[in-house]
PDB file of N, CA, C and O in Angstrom:
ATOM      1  N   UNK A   1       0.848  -1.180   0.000  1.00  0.00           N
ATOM      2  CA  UNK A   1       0.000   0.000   0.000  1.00  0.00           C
ATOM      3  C   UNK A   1       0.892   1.242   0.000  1.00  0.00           C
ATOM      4  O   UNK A   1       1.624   1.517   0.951  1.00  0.00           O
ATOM      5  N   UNK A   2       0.794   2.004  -1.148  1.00  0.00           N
ATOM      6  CA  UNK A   2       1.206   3.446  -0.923  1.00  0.00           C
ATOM      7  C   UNK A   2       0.853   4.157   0.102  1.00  0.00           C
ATOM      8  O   UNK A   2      -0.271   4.090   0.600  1.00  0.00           O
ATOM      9  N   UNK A   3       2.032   5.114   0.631  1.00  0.00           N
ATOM     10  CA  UNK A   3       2.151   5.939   2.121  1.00  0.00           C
ATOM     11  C   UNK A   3       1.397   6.863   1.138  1.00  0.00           C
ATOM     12  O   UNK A   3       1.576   6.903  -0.080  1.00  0.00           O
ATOM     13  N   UNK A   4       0.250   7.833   2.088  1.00  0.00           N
ATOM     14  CA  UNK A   4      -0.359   9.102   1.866  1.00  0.00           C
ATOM     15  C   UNK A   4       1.205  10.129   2.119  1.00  0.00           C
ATOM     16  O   UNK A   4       1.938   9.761   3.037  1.00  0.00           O
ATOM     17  N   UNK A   5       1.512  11.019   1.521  1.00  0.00           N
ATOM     18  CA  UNK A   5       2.597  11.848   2.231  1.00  0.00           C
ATOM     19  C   UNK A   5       1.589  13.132   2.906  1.00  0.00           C
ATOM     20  O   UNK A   5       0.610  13.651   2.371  1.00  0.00           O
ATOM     21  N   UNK A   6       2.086  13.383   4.020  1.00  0.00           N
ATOM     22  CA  UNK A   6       1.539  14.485   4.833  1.00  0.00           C
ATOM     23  C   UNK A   6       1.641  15.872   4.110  1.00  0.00           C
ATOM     24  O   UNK A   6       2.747  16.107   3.624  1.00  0.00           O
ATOM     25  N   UNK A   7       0.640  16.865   3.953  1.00  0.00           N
ATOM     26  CA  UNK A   7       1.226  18.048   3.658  1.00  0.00           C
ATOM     27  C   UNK A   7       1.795  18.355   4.957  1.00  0.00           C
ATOM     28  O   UNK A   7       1.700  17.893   6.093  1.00  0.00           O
ATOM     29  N   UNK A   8       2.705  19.730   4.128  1.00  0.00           N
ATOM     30  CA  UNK A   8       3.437  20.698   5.484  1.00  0.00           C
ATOM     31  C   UNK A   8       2.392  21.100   6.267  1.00  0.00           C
ATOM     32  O   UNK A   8       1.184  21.161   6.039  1.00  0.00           O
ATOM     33  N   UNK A   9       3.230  21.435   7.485  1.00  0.00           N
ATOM     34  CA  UNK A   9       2.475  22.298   8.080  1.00  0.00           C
ATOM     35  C   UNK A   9       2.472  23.523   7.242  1.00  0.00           C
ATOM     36  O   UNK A   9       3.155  23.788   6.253  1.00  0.00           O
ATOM     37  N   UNK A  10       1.087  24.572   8.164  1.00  0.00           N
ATOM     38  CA  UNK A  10       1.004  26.019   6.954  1.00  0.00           C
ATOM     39  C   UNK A  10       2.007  26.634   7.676  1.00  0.00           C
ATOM     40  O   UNK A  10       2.556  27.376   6.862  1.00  0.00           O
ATOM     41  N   UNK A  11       2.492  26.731   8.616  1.00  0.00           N
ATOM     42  CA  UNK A  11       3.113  27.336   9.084  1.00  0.00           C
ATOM     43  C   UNK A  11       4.754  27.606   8.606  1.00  0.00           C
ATOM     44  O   UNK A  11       5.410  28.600   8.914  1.00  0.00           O
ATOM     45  N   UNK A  12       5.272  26.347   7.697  1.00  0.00           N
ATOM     46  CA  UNK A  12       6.459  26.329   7.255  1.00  0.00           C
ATOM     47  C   UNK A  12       6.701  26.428   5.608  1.00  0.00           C
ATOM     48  O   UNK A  12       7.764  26.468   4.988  1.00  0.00           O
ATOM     49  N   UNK A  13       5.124  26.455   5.060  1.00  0.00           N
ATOM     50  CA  UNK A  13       4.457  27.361   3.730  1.00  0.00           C
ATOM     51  C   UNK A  13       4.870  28.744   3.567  1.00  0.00           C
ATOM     52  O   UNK A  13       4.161  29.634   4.037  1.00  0.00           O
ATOM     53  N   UNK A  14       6.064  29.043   2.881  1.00  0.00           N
ATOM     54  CA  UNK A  14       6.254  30.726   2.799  1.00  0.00           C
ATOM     55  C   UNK A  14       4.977  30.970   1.838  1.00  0.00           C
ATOM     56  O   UNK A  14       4.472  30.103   1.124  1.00  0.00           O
ATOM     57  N   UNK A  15       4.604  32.139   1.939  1.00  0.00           N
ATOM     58  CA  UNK A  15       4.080  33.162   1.343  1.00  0.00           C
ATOM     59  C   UNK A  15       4.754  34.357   0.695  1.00  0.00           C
ATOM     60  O   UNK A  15       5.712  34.954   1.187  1.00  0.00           O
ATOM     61  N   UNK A  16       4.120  34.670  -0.533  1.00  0.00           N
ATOM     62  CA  UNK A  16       4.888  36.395  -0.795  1.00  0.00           C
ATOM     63  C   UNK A  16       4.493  37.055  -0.517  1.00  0.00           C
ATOM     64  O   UNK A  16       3.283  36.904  -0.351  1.00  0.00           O
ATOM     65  N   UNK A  17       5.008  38.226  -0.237  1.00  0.00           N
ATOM     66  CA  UNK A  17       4.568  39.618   0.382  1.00  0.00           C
ATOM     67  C   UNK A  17       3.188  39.783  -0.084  1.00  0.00           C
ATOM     68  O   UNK A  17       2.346  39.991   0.790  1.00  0.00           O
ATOM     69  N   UNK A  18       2.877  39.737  -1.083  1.00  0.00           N
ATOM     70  CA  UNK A  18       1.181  40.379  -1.576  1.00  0.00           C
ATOM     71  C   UNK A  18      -0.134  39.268  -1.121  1.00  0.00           C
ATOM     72  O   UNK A  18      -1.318  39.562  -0.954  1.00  0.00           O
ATOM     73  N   UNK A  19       0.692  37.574  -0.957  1.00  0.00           N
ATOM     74  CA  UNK A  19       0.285  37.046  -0.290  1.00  0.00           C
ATOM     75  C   UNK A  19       0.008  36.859   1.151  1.00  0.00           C
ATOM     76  O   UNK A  19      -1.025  36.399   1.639  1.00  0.00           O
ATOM     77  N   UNK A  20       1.006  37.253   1.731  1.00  0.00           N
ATOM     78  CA  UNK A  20       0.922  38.086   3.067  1.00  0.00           C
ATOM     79  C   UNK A  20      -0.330  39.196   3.407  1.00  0.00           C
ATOM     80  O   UNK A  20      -1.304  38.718   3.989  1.00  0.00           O
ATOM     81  N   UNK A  21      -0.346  40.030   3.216  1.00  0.00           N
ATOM     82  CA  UNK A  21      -1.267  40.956   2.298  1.00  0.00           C
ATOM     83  C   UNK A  21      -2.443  40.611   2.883  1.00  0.00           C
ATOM     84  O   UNK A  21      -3.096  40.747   3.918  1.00  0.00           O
ATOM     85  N   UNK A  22      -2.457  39.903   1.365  1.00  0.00           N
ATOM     86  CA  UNK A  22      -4.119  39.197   1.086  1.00  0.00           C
ATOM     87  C   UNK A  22      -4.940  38.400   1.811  1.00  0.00           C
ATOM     88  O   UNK A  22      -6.171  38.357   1.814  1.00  0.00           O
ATOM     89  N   UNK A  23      -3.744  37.456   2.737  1.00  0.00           N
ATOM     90  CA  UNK A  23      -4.429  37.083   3.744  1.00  0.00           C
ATOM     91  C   UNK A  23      -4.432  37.857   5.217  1.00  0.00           C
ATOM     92  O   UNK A  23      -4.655  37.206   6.238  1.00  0.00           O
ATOM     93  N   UNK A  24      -4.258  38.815   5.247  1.00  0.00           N
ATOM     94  CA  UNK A  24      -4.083  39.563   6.400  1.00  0.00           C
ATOM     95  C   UNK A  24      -5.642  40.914   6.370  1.00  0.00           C
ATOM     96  O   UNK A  24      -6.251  41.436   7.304  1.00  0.00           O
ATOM     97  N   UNK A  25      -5.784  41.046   4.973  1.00  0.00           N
ATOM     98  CA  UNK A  25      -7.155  41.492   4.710  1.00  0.00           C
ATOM     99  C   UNK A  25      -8.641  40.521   4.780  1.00  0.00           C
ATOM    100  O   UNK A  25      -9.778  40.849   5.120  1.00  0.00           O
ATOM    101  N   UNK A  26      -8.027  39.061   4.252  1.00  0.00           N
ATOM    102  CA  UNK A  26      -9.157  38.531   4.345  1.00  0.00           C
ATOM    103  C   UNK A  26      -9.329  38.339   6.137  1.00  0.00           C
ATOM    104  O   UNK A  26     -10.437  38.325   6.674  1.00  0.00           O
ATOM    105  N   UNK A  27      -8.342  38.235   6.716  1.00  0.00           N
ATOM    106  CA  UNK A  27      -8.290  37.765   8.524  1.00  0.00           C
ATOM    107  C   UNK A  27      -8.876  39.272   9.047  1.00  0.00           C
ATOM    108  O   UNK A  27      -8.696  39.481  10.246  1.00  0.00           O
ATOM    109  N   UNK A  28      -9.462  40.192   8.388  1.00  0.00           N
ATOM    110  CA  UNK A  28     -10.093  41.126   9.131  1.00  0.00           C
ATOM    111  C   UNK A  28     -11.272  41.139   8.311  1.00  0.00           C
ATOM    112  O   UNK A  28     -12.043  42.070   8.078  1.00  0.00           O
ATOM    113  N   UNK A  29     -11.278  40.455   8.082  1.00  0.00           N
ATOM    114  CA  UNK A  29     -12.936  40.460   7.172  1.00  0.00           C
ATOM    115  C   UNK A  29     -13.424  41.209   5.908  1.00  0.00           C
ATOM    116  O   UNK A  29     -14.560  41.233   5.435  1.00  0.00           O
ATOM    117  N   UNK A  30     -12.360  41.781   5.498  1.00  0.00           N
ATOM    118  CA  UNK A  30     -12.467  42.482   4.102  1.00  0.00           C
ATOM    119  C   UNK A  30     -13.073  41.273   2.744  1.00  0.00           C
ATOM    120  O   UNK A  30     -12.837  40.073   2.611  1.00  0.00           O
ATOM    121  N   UNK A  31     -13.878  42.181   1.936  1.00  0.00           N
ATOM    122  CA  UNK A  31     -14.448  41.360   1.051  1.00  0.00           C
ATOM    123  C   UNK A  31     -13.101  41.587  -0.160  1.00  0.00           C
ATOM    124  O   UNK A  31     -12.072  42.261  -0.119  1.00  0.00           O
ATOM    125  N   UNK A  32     -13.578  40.850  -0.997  1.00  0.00           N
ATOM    126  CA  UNK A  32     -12.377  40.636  -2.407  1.00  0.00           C
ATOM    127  C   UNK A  32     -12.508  42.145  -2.576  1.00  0.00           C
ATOM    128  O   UNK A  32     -11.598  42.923  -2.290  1.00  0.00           O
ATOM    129  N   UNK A  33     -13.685  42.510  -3.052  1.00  0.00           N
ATOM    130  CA  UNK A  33     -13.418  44.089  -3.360  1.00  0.00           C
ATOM    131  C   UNK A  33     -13.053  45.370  -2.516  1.00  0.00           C
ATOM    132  O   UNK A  33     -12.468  46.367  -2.940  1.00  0.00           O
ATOM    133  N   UNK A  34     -13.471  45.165  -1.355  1.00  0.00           N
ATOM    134  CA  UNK A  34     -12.603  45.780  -0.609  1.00  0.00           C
ATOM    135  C   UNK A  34     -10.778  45.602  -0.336  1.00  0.00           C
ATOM    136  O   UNK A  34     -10.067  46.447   0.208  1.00  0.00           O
ATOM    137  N   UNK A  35     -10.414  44.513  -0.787  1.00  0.00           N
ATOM    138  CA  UNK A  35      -9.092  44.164  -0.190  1.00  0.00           C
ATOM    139  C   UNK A  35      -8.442  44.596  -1.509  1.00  0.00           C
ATOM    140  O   UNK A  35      -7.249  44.879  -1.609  1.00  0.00           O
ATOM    141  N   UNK A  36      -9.581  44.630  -2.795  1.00  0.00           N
ATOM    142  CA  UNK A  36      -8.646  45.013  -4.421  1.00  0.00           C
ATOM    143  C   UNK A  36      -8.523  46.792  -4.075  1.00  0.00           C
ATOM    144  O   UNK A  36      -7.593  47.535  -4.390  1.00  0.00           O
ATOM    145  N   UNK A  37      -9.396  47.034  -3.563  1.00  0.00           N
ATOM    146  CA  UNK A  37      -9.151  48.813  -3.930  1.00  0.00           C
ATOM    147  C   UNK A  37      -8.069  49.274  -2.342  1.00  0.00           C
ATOM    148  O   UNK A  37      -7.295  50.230  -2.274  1.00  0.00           O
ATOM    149  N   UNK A  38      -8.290  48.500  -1.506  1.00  0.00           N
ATOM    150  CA  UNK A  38      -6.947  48.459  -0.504  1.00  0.00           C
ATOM    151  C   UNK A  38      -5.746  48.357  -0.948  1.00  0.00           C
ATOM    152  O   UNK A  38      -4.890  49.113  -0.488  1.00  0.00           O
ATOM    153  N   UNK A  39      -5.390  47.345  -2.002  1.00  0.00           N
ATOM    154  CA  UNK A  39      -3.792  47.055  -2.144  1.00  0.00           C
ATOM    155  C   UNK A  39      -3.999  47.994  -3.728  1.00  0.00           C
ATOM    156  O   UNK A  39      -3.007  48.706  -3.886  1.00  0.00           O
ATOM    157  N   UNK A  40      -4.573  48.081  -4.379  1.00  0.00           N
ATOM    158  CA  UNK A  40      -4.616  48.772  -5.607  1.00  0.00           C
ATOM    159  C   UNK A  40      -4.777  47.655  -6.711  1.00  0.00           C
ATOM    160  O   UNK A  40      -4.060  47.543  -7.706  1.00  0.00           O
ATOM    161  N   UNK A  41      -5.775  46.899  -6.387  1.00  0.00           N
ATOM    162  CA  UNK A  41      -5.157  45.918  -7.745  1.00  0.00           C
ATOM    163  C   UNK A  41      -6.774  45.439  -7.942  1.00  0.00           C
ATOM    164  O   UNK A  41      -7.769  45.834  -7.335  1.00  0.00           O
ATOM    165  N   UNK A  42      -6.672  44.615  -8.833  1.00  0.00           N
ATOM    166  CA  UNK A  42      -8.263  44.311  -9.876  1.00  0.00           C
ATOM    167  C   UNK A  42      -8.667  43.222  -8.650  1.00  0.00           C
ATOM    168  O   UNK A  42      -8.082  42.789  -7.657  1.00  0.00           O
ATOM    169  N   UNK A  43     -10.107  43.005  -9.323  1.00  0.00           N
ATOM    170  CA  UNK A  43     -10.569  42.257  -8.136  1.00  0.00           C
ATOM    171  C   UNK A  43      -9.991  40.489  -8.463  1.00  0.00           C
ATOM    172  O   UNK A  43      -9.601  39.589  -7.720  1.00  0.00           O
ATOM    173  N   UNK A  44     -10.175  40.601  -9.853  1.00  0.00           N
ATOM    174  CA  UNK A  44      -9.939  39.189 -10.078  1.00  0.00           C
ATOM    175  C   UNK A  44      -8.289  38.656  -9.837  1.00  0.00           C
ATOM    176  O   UNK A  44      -7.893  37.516  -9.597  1.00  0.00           O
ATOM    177  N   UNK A  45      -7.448  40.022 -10.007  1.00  0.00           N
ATOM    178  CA  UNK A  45      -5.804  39.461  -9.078  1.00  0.00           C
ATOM    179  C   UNK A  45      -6.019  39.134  -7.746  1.00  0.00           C
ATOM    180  O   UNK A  45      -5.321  38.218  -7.311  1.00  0.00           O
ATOM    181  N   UNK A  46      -6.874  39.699  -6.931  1.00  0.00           N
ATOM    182  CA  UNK A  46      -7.036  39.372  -5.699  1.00  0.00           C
ATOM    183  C   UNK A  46      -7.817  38.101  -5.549  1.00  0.00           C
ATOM    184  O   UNK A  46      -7.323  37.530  -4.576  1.00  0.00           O
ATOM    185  N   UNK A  47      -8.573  37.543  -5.928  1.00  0.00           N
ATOM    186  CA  UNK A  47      -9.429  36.179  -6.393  1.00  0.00           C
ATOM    187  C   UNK A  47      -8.444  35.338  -6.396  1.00  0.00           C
ATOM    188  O   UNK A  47      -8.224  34.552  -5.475  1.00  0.00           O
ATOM    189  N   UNK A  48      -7.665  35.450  -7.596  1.00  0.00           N
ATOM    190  CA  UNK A  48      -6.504  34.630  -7.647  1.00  0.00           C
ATOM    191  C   UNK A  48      -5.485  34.091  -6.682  1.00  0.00           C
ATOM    192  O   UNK A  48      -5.120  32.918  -6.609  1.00  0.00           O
ATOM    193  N   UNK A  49      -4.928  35.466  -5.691  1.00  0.00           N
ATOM    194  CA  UNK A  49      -3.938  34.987  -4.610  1.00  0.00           C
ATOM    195  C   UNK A  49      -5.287  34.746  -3.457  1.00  0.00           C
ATOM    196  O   UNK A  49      -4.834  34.429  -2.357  1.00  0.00           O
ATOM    197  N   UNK A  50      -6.246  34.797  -3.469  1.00  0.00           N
ATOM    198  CA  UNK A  50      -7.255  33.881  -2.648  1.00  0.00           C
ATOM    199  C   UNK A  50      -6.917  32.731  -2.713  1.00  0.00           C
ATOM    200  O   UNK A  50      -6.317  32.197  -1.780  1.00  0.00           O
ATOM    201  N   UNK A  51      -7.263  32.025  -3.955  1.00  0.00           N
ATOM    202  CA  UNK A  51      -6.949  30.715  -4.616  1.00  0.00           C
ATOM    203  C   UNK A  51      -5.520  30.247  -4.519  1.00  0.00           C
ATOM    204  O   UNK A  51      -5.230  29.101  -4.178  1.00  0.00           O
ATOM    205  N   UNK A  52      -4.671  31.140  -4.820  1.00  0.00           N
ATOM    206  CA  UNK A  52      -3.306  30.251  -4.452  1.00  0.00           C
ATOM    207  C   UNK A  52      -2.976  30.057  -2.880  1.00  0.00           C
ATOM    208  O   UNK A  52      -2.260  29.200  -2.361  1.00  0.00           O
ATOM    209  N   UNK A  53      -3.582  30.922  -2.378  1.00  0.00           N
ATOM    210  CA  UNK A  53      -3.431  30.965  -0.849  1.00  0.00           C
ATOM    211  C   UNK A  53      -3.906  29.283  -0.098  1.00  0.00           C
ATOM    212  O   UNK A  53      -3.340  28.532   0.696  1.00  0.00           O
ATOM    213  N   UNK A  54      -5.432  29.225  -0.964  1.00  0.00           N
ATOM    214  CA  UNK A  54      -6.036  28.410   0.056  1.00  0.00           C
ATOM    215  C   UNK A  54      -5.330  26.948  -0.493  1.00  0.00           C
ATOM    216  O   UNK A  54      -5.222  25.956   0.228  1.00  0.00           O
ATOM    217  N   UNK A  55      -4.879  27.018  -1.891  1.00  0.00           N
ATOM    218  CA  UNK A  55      -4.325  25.952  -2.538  1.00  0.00           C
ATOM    219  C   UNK A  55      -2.333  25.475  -1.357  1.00  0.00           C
ATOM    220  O   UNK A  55      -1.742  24.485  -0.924  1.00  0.00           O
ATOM    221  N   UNK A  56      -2.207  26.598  -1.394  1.00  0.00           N
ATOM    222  CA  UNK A  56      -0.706  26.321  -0.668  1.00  0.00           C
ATOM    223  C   UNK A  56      -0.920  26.201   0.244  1.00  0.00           C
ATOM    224  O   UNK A  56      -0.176  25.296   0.622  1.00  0.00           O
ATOM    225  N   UNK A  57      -1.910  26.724   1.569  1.00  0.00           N
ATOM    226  CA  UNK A  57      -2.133  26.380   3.040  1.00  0.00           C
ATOM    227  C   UNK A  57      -2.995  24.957   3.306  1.00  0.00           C
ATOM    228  O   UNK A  57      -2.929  24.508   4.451  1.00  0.00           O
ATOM    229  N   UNK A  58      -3.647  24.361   2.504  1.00  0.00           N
ATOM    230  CA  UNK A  58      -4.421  23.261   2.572  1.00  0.00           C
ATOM    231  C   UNK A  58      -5.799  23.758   2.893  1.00  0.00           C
ATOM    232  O   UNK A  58      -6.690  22.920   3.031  1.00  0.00           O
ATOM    233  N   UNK A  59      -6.060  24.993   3.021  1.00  0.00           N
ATOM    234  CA  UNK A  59      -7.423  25.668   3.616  1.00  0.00           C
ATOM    235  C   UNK A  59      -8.837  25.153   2.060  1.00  0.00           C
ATOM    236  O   UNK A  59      -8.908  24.704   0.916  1.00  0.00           O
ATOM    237  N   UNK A  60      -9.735  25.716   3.315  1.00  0.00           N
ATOM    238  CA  UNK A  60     -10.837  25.922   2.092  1.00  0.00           C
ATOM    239  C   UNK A  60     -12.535  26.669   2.391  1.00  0.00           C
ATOM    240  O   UNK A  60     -13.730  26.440   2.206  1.00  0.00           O
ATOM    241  N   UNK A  61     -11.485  27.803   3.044  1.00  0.00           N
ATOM    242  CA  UNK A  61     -12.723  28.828   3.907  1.00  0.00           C
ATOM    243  C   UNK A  61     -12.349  29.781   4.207  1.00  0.00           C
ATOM    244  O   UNK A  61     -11.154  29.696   4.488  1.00  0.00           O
ATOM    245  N   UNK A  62     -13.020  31.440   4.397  1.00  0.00           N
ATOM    246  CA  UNK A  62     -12.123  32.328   5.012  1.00  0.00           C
ATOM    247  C   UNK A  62     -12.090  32.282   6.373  1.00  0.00           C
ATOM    248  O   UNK A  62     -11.593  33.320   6.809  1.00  0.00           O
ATOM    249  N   UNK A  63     -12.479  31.348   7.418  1.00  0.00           N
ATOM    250  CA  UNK A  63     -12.996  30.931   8.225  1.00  0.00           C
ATOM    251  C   UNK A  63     -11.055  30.822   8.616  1.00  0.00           C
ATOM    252  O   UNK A  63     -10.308  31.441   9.373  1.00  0.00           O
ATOM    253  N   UNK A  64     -10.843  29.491   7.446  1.00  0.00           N
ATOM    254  CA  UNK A  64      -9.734  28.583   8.274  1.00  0.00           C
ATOM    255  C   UNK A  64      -8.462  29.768   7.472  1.00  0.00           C
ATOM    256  O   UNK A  64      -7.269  29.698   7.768  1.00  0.00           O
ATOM    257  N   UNK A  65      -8.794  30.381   6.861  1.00  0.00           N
ATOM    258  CA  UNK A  65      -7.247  31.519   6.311  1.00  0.00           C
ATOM    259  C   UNK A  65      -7.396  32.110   7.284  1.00  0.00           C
ATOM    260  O   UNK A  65      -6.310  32.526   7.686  1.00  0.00           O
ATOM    261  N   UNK A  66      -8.720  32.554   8.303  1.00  0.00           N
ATOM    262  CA  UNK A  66      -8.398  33.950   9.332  1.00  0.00           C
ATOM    263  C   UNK A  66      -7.670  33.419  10.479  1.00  0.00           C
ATOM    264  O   UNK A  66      -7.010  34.267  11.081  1.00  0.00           O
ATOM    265  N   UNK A  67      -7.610  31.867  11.068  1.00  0.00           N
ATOM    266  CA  UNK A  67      -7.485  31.252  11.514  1.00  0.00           C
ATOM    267  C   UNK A  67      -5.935  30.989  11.486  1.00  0.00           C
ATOM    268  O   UNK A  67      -5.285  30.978  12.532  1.00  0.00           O
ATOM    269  N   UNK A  68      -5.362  30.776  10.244  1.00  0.00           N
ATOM    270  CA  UNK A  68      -3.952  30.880   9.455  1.00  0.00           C
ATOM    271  C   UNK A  68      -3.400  32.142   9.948  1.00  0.00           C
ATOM    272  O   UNK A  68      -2.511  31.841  10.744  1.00  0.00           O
ATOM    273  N   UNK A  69      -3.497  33.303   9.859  1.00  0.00           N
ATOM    274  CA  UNK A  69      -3.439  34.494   9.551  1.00  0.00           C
ATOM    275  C   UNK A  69      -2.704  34.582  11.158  1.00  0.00           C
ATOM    276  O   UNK A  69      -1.520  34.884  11.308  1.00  0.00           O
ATOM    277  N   UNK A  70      -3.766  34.216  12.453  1.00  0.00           N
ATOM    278  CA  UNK A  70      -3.609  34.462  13.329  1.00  0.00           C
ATOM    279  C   UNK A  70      -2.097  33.508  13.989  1.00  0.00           C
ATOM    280  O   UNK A  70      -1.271  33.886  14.819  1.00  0.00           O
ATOM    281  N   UNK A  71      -2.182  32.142  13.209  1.00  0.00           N
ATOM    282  CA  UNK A  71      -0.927  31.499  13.673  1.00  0.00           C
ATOM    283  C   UNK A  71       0.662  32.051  13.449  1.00  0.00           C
ATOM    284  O   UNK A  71       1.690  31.953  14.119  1.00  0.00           O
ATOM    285  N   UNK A  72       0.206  32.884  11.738  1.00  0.00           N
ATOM    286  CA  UNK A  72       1.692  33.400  11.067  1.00  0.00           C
ATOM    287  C   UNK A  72       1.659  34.775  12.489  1.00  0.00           C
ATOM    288  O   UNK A  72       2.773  35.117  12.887  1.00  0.00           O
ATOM    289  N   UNK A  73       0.725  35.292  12.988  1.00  0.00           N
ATOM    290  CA  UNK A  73       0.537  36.662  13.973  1.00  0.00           C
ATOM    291  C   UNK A  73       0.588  37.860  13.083  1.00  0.00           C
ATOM    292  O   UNK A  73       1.278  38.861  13.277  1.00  0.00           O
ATOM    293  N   UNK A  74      -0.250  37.635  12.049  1.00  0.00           N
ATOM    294  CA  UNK A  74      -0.301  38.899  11.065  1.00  0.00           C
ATOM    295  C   UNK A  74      -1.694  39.712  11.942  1.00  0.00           C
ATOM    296  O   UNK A  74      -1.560  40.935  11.979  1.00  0.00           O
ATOM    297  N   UNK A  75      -2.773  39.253  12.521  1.00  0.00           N
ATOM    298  CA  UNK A  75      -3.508  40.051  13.097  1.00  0.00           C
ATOM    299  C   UNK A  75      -3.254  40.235  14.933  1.00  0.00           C
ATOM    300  O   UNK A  75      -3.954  41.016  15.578  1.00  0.00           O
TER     301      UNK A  75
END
């Protein structure tokens, strides 16, 4: 039987700065469009590092990114 391999922890998941960011807006409750006219950028770039976010942390809620957010101590 093939071993499942564990993901990382999120905690040892770098992020980039705009990813940083993005989840530090969604961990205060900002909507996509609020967090696009915050950093200056379209709504659908911000959609996107949503999506890569929840894809690289194992998440799949803004529930469990605000949750994230609070472990990296961005809020």
């Amino acid at each position: 039987m093939a071993s499942k391999e564990t993901p990382p922890t999120s905690l040892f998941v770098e992020l980039s700065r705009r990813e940083t960011e993005v989840l530090t807006c969604i961990s205060k409750g900002m909507r996509v469009s609020d967090t696009a006219r915050h950093l200056g950028l379209a709504e659908s770039t911000v959609a996107s590092y949503i999506k890569n976010l929840y894809r690289k942390l194992h998440i799949t809620s803004r529930a469990e990114a605000a949750v994230e957010a609070v472990r990296r101590g961005l809020v």
